[in-house]
C-alpha positions in Angstrom: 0.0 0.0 0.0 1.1 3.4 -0.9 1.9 5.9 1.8 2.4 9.1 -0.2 0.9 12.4 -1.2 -1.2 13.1 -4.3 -1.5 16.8 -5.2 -4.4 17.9 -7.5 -4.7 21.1 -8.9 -8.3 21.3 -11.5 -10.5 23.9 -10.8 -13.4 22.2 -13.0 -13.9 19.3 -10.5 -17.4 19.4 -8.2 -17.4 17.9 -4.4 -18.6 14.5 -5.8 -15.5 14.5 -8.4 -13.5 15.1 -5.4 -14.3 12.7 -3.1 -14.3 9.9 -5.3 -10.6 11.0 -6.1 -10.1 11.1 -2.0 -11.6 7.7 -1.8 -9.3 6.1 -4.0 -6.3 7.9 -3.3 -7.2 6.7 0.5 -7.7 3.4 -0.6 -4.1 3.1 -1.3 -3.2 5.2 1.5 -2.7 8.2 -0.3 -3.3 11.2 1.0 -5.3 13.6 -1.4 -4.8 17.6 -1.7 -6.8 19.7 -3.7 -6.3 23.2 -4.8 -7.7 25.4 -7.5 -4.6 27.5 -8.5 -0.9 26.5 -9.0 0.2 28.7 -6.6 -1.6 27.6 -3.3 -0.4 24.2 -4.2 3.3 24.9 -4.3 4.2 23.9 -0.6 2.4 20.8 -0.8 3.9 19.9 -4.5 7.4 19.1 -1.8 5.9 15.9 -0.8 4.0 15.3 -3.8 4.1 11.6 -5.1 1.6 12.1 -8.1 0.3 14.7 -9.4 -3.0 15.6 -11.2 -3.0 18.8 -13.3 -2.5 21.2 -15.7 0.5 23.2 -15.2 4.5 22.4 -16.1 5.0 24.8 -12.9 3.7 21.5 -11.1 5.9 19.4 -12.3 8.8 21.9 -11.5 8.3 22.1 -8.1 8.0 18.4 -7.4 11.1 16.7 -6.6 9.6 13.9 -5.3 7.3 13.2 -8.4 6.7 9.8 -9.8 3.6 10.0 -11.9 2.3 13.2 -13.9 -1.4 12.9 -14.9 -2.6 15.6 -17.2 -6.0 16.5 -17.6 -5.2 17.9 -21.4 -4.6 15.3 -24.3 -1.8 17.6 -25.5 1.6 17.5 -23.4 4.0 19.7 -25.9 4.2 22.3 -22.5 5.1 19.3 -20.4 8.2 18.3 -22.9 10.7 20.9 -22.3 14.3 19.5 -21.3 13.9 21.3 -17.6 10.1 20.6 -17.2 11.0 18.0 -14.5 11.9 18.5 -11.5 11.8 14.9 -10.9 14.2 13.0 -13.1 12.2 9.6 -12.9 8.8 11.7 -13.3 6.0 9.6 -16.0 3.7 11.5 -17.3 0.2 10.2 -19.1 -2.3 12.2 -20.2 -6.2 12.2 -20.5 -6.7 11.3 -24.1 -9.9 9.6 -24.2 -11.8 12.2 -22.4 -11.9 14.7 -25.1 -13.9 13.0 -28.6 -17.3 13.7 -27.7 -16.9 17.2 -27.2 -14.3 17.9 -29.9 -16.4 15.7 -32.4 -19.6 17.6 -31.7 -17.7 21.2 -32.3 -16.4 19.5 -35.4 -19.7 19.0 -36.9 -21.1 22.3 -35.7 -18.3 24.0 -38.0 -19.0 21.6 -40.9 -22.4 22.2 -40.8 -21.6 26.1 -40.6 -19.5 26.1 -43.5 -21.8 23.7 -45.4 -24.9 25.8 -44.9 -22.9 29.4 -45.3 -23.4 30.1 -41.7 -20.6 33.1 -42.7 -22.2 34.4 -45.1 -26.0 34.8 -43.5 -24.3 36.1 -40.3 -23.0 39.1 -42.6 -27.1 39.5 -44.6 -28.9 39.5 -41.6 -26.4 41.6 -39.4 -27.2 43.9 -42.9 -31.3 43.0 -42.1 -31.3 41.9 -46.1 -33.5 38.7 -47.2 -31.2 36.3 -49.1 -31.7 33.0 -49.6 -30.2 31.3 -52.3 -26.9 30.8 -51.2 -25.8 27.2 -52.5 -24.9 25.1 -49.9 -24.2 21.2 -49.4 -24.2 18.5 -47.5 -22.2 16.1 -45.4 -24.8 13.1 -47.5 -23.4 12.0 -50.3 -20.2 14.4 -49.4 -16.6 12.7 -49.2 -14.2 13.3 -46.0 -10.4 12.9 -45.0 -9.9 12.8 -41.3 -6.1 12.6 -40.5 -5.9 11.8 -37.5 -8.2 8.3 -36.0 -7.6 8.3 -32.6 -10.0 8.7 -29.7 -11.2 12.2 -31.6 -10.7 11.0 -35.5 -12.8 8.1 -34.5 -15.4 10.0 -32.9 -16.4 12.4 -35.6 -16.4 9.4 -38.1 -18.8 7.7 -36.1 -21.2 11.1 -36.1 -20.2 11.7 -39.9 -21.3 8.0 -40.8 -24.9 8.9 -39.6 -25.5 11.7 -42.0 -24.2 9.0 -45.1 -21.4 10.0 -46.5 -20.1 9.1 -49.6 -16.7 8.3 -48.3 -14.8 8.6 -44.9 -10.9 8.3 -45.5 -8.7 8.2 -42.2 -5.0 9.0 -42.0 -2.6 7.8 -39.4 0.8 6.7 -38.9 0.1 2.8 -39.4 -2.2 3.0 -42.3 -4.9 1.0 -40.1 -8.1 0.8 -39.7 -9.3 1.4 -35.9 -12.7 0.3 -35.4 -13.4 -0.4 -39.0 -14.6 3.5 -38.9 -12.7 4.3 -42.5 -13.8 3.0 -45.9 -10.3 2.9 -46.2 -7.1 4.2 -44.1 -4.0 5.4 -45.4 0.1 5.9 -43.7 0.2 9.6 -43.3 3.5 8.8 -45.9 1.0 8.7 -48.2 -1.7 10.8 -47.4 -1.6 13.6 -50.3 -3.1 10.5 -52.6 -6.7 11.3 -50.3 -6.4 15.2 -50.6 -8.3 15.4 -54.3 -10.9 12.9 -52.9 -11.9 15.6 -50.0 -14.8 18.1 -50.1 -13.4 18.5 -46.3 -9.6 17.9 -44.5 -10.7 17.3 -41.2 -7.2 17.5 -38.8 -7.0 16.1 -35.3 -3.6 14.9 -35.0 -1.1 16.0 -32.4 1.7 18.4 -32.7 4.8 16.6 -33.1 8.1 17.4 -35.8 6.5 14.8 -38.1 3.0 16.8 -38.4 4.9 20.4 -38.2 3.4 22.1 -41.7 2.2 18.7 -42.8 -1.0 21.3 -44.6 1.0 23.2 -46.4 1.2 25.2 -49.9 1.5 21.7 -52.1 -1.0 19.7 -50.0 -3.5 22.9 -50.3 -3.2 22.8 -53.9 -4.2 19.1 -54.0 -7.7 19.7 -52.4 -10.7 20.6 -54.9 -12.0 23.4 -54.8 -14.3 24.4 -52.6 -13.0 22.1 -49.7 -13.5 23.1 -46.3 -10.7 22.7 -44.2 -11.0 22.3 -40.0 -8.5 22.0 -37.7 -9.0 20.8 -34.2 -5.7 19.2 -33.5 -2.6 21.5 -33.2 -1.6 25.0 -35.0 1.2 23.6 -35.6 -0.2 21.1 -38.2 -1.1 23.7 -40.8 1.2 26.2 -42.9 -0.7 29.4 -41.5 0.2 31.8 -44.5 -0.1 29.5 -47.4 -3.6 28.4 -46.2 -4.8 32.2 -45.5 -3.9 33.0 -49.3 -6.5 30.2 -50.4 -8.9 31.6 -48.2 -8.3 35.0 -49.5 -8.8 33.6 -53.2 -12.3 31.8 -52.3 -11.1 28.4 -53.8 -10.9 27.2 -50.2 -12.8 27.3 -46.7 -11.6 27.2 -43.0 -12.9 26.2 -39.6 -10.1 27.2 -37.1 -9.9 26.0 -33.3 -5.9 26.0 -32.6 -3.7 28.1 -34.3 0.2 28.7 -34.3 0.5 31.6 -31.4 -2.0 31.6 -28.7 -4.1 33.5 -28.1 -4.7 34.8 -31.8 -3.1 38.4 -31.9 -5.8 41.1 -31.9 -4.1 42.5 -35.4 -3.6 39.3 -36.9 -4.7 39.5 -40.4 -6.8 35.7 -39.7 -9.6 37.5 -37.8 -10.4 39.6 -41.0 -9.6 36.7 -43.4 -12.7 35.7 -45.8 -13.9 32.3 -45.5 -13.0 31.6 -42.0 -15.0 30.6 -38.8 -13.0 30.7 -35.8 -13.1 29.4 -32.3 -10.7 30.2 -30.1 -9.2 27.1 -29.0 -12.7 26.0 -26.9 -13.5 22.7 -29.1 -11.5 20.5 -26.3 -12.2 22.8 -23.6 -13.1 21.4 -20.0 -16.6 23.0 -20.0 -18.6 20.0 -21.4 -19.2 18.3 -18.0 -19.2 14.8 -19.6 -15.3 15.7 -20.3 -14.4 16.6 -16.4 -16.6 13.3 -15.2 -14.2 11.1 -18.3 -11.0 12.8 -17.2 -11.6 11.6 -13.5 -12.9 7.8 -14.6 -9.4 7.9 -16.8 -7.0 9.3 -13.6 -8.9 6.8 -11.0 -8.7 4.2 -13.8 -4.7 4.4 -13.7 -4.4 5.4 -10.2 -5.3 1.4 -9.6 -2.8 0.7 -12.1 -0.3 2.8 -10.6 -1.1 1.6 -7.2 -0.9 -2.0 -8.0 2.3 -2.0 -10.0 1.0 -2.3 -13.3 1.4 0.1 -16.7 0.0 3.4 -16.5 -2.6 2.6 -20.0 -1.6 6.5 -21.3 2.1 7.2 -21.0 3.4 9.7 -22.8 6.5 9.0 -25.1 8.0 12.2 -24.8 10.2 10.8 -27.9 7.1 10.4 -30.1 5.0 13.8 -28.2 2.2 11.4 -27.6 
């Protein structure tokens, strides 16, 4: 049985989140500590064993860390060479908690760009009846989705019920997860898919490999007309080159993530034609069915960690994922 200290600093947690976190840790005979910002939890962070939160700060003033659990499926802020203060530290993350909501904001910009969401904001903020915009539909309609993990598979499974013509995943491997894809392709070879998309749909994580991955060529490979969402990393997309299609009308966007966060106030994307943006909420901890998934994924590998077995989502810091 453990004797040590679990630290958690996650504001979104309610009482009943809390205590079942307390049970468990107790269970083990860890004792549980919960704070609301980083910097109320720093004394206790001396003792701290494990660690559930947010923050690299966390992790730098743990020297007695073993096990990092994010709440965020991303971990590129929890990579850097001198993030650790513990040498031995694992981190995991929550991946897993975050398809629903990300899926559902996926199809709430597809649908906006299908049905010229942009364009009717602009008449009726003008109080003009128009109503023949041409618009289309995800029936019949063929998608790329690079990316098919927890969130790739998630909005295939929601685009499969409007009956596509054709859902096309990308991933490292080339396989088919779930058997969500008509077909799957290595992301080695993933420009063949781009002239079969009338949407890119990007959920993958941001790693060297994926750095620019969207970039002038590959943008010149999609039809036009294609929509093109991101919900993975800012990273993943060549910024410029993709603003300069928008700007032509050949292409449309649907932005959550972006390369500097927050968006500048005088970056030229927030006047760009053809663009909806969100700023970086699609994955955002305000869906309650997210916080209760985080906290069934941490208590799932605090038994794990507590009974000497793998922790199911450790990061590779290698890999980035």
């Amino acid at each position: 049985m453990k004797t040590g200290k679990l630290v958690v600093v996650l504001p979104n947690l309610n009482e009943s989140h809390r205590q079942r976190i307390r049970d468990a840790a107790e269970g083990h005979g860890l004792e549980a500590s919960f704070f609301d910002h980083v910097r109320d939890s720093i004394p206790a962070l001396a003792e701290a064993e494990i660690v559930l939160g947010q923050s690299e700060h966390l992790a730098q003033h743990a020297p007695k860390l073993e096990w990092f659990c994010t709440p965020s499926a991303g971990v590129n802020h929890l990579l850097g060479s001198d993030t650790f203060a513990s040498p031995d530290a694992v981190l995991t993350n929550s991946s897993g908690a975050y398809g629903v909501t990300i899926a559902e904001h996926t199809v709430m910009m597809l649908l906006s760009l299908f049905r010229r969401r942009l364009e009717y904001d602009s008449i009726v903020a003008r109080r003009e009846w128009k109503r023949d915009l041409p618009v289309k539909s995800i029936r019949d309609g063929r998608f790329v989705l690079a990316g098919t993990g927890d969130i790739g598979q998630e909005i295939a499974i929601r685009l499969r019920s409007f009956g596509p013509k054709s859902v096309i995943g990308i991933n490292r491997s080339g396989r088919n997860p779930g058997g969500l894809f008509d077909r799957a392709l290595p992301i080695s070879a993933w420009e063949q898919a781009l002239p079969e998309a009338d949407a890119l749909i990007l959920s993958l994580p941001g790693t060297p490999e994926t750095f620019h991955l969207l970039g002038k060529d590959q943008l010149a490979l999609l039809p036009d007309g294609a929509a093109v969402i991101n919900v993975g990393r800012g990273s993943i997309i060549d910024q410029p080159a993709l603003e300069r299609e928008l700007r032509t009308g050949r292409l449309c966007a649907a932005l959550d993530v972006f390369e500097e966060e927050p968006l500048p106030q005088d970056h030229s994307l927030w006047s760009c034609p053809n663009l909806l943006i969100t700023p970086h909420v699609a994955g955002n901890m305000t869906l309650p069915w997210t916080v209760n998934r985080i906290v069934e994924l941490f208590l799932e590998d605090l038994e794990n960690y507590c009974n000497g077995k793998p922790l199911r989502r450790r990061i590779d810091p290698q890999r980035g994922y």
